[in-house]
C-alpha positions in Angstrom: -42.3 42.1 -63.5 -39.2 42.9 -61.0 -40.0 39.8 -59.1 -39.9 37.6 -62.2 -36.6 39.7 -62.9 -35.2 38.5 -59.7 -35.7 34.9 -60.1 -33.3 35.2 -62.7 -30.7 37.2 -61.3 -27.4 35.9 -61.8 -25.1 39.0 -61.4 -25.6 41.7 -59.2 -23.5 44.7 -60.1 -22.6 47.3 -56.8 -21.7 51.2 -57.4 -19.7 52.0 -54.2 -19.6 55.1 -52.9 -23.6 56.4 -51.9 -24.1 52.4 -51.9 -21.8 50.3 -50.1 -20.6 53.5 -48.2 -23.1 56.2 -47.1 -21.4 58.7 -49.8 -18.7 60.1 -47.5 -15.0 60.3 -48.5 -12.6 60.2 -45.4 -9.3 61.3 -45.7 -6.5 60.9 -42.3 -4.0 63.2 -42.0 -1.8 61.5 -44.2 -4.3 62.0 -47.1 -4.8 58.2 -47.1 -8.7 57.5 -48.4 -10.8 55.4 -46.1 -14.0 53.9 -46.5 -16.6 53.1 -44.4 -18.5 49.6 -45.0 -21.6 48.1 -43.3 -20.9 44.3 -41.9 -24.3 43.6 -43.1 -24.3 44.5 -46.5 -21.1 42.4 -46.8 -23.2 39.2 -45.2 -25.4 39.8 -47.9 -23.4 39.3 -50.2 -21.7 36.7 -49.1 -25.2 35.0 -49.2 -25.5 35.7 -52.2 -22.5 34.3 -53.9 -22.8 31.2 -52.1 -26.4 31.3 -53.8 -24.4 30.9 -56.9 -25.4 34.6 -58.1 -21.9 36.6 -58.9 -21.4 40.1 -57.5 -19.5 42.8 -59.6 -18.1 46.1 -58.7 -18.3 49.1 -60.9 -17.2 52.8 -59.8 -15.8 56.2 -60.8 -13.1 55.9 -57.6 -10.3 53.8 -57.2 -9.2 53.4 -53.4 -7.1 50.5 -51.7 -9.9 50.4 -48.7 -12.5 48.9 -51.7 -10.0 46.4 -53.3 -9.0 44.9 -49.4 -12.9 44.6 -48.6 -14.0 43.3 -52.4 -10.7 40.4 -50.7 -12.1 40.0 -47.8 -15.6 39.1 -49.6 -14.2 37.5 -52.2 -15.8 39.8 -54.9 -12.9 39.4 -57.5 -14.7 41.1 -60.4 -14.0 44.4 -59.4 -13.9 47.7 -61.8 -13.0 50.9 -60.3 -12.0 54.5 -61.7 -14.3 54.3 -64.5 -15.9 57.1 -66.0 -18.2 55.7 -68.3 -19.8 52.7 -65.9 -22.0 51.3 -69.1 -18.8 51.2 -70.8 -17.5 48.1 -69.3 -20.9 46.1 -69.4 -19.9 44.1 -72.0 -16.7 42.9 -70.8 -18.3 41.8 -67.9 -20.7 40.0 -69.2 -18.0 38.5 -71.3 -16.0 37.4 -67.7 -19.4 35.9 -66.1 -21.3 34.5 -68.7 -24.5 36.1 -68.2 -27.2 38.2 -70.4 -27.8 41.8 -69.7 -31.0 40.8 -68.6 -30.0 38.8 -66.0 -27.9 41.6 -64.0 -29.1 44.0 -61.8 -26.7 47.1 -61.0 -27.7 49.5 -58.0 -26.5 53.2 -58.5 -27.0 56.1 -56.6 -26.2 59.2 -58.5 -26.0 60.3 -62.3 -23.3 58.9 -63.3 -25.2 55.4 -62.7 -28.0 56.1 -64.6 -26.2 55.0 -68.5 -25.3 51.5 -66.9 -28.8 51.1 -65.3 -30.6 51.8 -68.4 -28.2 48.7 -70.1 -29.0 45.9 -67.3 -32.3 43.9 -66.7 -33.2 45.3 -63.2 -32.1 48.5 -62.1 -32.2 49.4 -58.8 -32.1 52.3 -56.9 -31.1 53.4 -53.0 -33.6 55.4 -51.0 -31.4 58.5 -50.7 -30.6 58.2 -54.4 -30.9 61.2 -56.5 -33.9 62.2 -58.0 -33.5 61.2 -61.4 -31.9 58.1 -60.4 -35.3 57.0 -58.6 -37.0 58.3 -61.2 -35.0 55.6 -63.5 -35.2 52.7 -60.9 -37.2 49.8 -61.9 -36.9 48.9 -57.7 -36.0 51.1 -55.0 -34.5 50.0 -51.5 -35.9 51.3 -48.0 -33.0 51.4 -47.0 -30.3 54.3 -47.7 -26.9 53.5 -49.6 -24.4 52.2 -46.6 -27.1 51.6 -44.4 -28.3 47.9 -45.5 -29.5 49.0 -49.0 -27.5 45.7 -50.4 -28.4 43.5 -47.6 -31.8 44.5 -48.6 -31.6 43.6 -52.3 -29.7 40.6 -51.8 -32.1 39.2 -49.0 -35.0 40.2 -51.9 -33.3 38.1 -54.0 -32.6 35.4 -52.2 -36.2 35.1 -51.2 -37.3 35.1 -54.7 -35.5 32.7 -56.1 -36.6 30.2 -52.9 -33.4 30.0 -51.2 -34.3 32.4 -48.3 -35.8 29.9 -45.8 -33.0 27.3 -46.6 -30.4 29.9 -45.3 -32.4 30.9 -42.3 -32.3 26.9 -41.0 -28.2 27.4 -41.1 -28.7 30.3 -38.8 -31.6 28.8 -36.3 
């Protein structure tokens, strides 16, 4: 059933912090917030919006380090300092033109768990919390800032059939 889901993937919504990032909020000592984000993750995605499958941001935080990295991807659907995630489903769906069923969000904590219960796939990180896993229709090997979206988008790259026609660019 998930594979069939992720043949027809055409959004992939990203929490941020405990998926992106590995969780961990970094202040300097000018109380600036910084954000640590994995190079790999963000090549996955790029793959994936090439692929033609749009990538959404949804999170409880705001933080300038997110909006200059979502730029530098060229992630421009980008919803931050929410505090009902599910709230905002339908105007996204609304900006990209897709069904519920064909998104997949991946969360990492409770706060996740009302706007995985609204998508088509929902997918958890390995180090999610319990009840998020226990709510996951897929769950990543990896952990959340650690290649957890490389891992999903290379999953759903390779079923739709594009996988091997990105490797050639690469080989």
């Amino acid at each position: 059933m998930t594979d069939s889901k992720l043949k027809g993937l055409k959004l992939l919504i990203l929490d941020v912090d405990g998926v992106l990032t590995d969780g961990s909020v970094i202040y300097n000592d000018k109380g600036e917030e910084t954000k640590v984000f994995g190079v790999r993750d963000g090549l996955g995605i790029k793959l994936l919006m090439e692929a033609g499958v749009n990538v959404c941001i949804a999170t409880g935080r705001h933080s300038e380090a997110l909006h200059h990295r979502c730029r530098d991807l060229g992630i421009v659907h980008i919803f931050d300092g929410l505090k009902d995630k599910a709230s905002i489903l339908d105007l996204i769906l609304n900006r990209t033109e897709v069904s519920a069923e064909e998104v997949a969000f991946i969360g990492d904590d409770l706060p996740d768990i009302p706007l995985m219960k609204k998508v088509g796939l929902a997918i958890a990180v390995a180090d999610a919390h319990a009840t998020v896993l226990e709510n996951a229709d897929m769950v990543t090997l990896a952990k959340g800032g650690c290649g957890a979206v490389r891992e999903v988008s290379e999953t759903v790259l390779k079923a739709q059939g594009l996988w091997e026609n990105i490797l050639e660019r690469f080989l």
